[in-house]
C-alpha positions in Angstrom: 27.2 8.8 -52.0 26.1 12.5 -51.4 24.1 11.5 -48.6 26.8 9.4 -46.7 29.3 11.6 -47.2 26.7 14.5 -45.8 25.9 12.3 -42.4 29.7 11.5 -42.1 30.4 14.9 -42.2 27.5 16.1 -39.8 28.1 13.1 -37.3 30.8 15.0 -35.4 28.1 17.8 -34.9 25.7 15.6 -34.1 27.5 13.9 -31.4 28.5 17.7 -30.0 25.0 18.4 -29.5 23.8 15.0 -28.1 26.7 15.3 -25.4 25.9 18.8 -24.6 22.4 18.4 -23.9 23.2 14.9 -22.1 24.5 17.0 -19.3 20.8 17.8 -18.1 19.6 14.3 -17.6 23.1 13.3 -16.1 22.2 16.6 -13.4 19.4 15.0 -12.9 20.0 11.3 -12.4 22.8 12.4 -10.2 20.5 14.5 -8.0 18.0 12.1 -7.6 20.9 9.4 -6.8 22.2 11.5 -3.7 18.8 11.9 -2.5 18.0 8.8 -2.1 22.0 8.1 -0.2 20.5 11.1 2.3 16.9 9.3 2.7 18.9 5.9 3.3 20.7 7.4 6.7 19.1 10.5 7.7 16.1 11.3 9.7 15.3 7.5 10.3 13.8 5.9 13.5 12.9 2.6 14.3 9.7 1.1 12.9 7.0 -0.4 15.8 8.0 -4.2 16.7 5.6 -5.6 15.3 5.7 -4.5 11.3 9.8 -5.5 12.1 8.6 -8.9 12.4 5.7 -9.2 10.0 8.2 -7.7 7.3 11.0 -10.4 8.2 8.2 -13.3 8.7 6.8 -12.5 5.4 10.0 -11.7 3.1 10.8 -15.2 4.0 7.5 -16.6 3.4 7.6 -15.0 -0.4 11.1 -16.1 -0.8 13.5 -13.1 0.1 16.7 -14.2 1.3 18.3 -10.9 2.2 17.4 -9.5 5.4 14.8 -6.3 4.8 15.3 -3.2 7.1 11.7 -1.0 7.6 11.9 2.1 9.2 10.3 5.3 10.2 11.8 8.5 8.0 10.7 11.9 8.4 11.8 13.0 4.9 9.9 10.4 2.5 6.1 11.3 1.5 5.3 8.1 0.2 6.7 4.3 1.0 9.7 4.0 -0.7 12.1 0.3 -1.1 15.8 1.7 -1.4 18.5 -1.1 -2.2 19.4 -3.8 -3.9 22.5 -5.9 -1.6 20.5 -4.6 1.4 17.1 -3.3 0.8 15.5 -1.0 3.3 11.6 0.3 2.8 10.9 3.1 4.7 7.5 4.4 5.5 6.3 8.2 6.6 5.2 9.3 9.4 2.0 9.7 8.2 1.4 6.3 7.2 1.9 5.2 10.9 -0.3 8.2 12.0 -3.6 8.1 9.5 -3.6 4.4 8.3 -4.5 1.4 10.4 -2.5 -1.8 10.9 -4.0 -4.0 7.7 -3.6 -0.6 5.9 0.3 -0.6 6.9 0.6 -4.2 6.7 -0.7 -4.5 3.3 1.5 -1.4 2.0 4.9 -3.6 3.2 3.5 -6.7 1.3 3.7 -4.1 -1.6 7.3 -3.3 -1.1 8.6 -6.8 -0.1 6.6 -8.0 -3.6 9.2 -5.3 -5.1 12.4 -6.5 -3.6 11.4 -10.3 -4.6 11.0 -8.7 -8.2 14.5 -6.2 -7.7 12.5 -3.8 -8.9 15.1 -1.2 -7.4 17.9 -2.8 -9.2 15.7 -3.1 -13.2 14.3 0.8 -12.0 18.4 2.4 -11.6 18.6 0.5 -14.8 15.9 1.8 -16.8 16.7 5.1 -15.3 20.6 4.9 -16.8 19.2 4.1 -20.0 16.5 7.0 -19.7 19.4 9.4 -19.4 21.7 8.2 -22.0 18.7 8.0 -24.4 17.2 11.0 -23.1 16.6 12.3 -26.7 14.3 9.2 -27.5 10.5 9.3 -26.5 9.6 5.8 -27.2 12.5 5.0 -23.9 9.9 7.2 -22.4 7.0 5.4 -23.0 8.9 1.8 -22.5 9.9 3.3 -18.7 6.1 3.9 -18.1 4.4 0.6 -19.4 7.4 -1.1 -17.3 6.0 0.5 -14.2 2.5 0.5 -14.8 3.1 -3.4 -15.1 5.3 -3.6 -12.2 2.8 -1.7 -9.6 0.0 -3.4 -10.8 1.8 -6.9 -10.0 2.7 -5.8 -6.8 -1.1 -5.0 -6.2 -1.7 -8.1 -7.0 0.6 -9.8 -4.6 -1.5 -8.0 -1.7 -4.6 -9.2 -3.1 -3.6 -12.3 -2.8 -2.8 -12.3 0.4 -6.8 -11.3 1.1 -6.1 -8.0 2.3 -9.2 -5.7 2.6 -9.4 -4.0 -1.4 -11.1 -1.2 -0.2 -8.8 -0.6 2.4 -5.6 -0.9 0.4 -7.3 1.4 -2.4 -7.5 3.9 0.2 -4.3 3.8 1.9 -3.1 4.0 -1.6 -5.3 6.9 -2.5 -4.1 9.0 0.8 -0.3 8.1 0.6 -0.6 10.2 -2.8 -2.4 13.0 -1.5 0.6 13.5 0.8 3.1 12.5 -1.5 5.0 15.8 -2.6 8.9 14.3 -3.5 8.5 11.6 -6.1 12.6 10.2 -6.1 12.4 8.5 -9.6 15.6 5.7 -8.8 13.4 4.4 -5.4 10.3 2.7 -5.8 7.3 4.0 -4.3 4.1 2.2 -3.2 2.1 5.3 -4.7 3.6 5.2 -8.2 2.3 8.0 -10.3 -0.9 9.7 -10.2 -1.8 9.2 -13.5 -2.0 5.5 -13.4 -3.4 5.2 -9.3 -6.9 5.0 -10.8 -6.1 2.4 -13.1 -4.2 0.6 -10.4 -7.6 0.9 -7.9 -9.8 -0.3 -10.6 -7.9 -3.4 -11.1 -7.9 -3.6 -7.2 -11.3 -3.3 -7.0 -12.5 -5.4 -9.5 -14.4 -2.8 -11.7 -14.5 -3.9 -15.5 -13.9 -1.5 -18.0 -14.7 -2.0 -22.0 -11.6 -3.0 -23.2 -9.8 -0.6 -25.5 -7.0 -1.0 -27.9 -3.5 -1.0 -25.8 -1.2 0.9 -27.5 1.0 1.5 -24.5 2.2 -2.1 -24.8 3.0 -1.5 -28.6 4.7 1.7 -28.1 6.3 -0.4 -25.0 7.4 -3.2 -27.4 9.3 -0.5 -29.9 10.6 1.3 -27.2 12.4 -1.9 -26.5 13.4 -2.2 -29.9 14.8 1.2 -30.1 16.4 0.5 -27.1 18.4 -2.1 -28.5 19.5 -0.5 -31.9 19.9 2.9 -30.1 23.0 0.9 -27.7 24.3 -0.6 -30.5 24.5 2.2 -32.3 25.9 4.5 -29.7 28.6 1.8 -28.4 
């Protein structure tokens, strides 16, 4: 009885604190939210002919019924797929300039393979839940296994698709040299820097000994915290 009556009486407190510092992560998610509203319309160009057509000729050979938009932007780093009613992937100058055509080519098959999954739509998701479980760093760790899986079946898509592995593992490897603005509600072709040489290993077939996974466990009771964290808050 002591104890209740000590966590009913700390609870408004609690909750004081937990909305104070929620502010931060709502700055945040905000911030990267307009970003990606000024990437969407500002400083775009028209992409070359023929990646317009191999993006529309291959969206509906995977399945996508919405029609995809690619163009050129002059404020992205990276590849970036922005959208969910009406996706748009727009690639950097860069990518046009350094990387050849199967290099391009395969980094759209990347983004189309995240539109077919609405990876954009699942991604604003996770990152609302991020923020109002900020405080939680199991929602943390469930955010990264979620995207270390969803890049590497992406990769996999190009593969498929008998795109040069080498060639892909490079254009992936200079697209994050050059990729200095990471917006964490678009999804990038470059992912995170700390899982690109996992992701090129799997593309290029080198075997590794095998070591316990504890990502996917920590994954799995993220997700479980997850659920009772909601439930408790709502």
């Amino acid at each position: 009885t002591g104890w209740n009556e000590a966590l009913i009486n700390a609870l408004p407190w609690t909750s004081l604190v937990y909305i104070f510092f929620l502010v931060f992560p709502v700055i945040k998610f905000l911030r990267n939210y307009k970003y990606v509203n000024t990437i969407r319309t500002t400083g775009l160009s028209k992409a070359d002919v023929d990646f317009r057509i191999f993006v529309q000729k291959f969206a509906d050979y995977i399945g996508i019924r919405k029609s995809v938009r690619v163009f050129i932007s002059e404020l992205v780093s990276s590849p970036v797929t922005i959208g969910f009613l009406k996706p748009i992937i727009l690639l950097p100058i860069a990518a046009i300039s350094h990387l050849s055509t199967k290099q391009v080519e395969a980094i759209l098959l990347h983004e189309l393979a995240h539109i077919r999954r609405y990876d954009y739509f699942f991604n604003l998701l996770i990152n609302l839940i991020k923020t109002v479980l900020y405080f939680n760093p199991f929602v943390k760790l469930f955010a990264k296994t979620i995207e270390r899986e969803r890049e590497r079946s992406c990769d996999d898509m190009v593969i498929q698709f008998e795109y040069d592995p080498h060639g892909y593992a490079s254009a992936l490897l200079f697209l994050e040299k050059n990729n200095f603005i990471r917006p964490t509600i678009a999804v990038a072709a470059s992912g995170h820097r700390r899982d690109l040489l996992y992701r090129i290993e799997k593309i290029l077939g080198i075997e590794k000994r095998k070591a316990p996974d504890f990502r996917k466990l920590g994954g799995l009771l993220a997700g479980l915290i997850c659920v009772v964290g909601l439930n408790a808050l709502f």
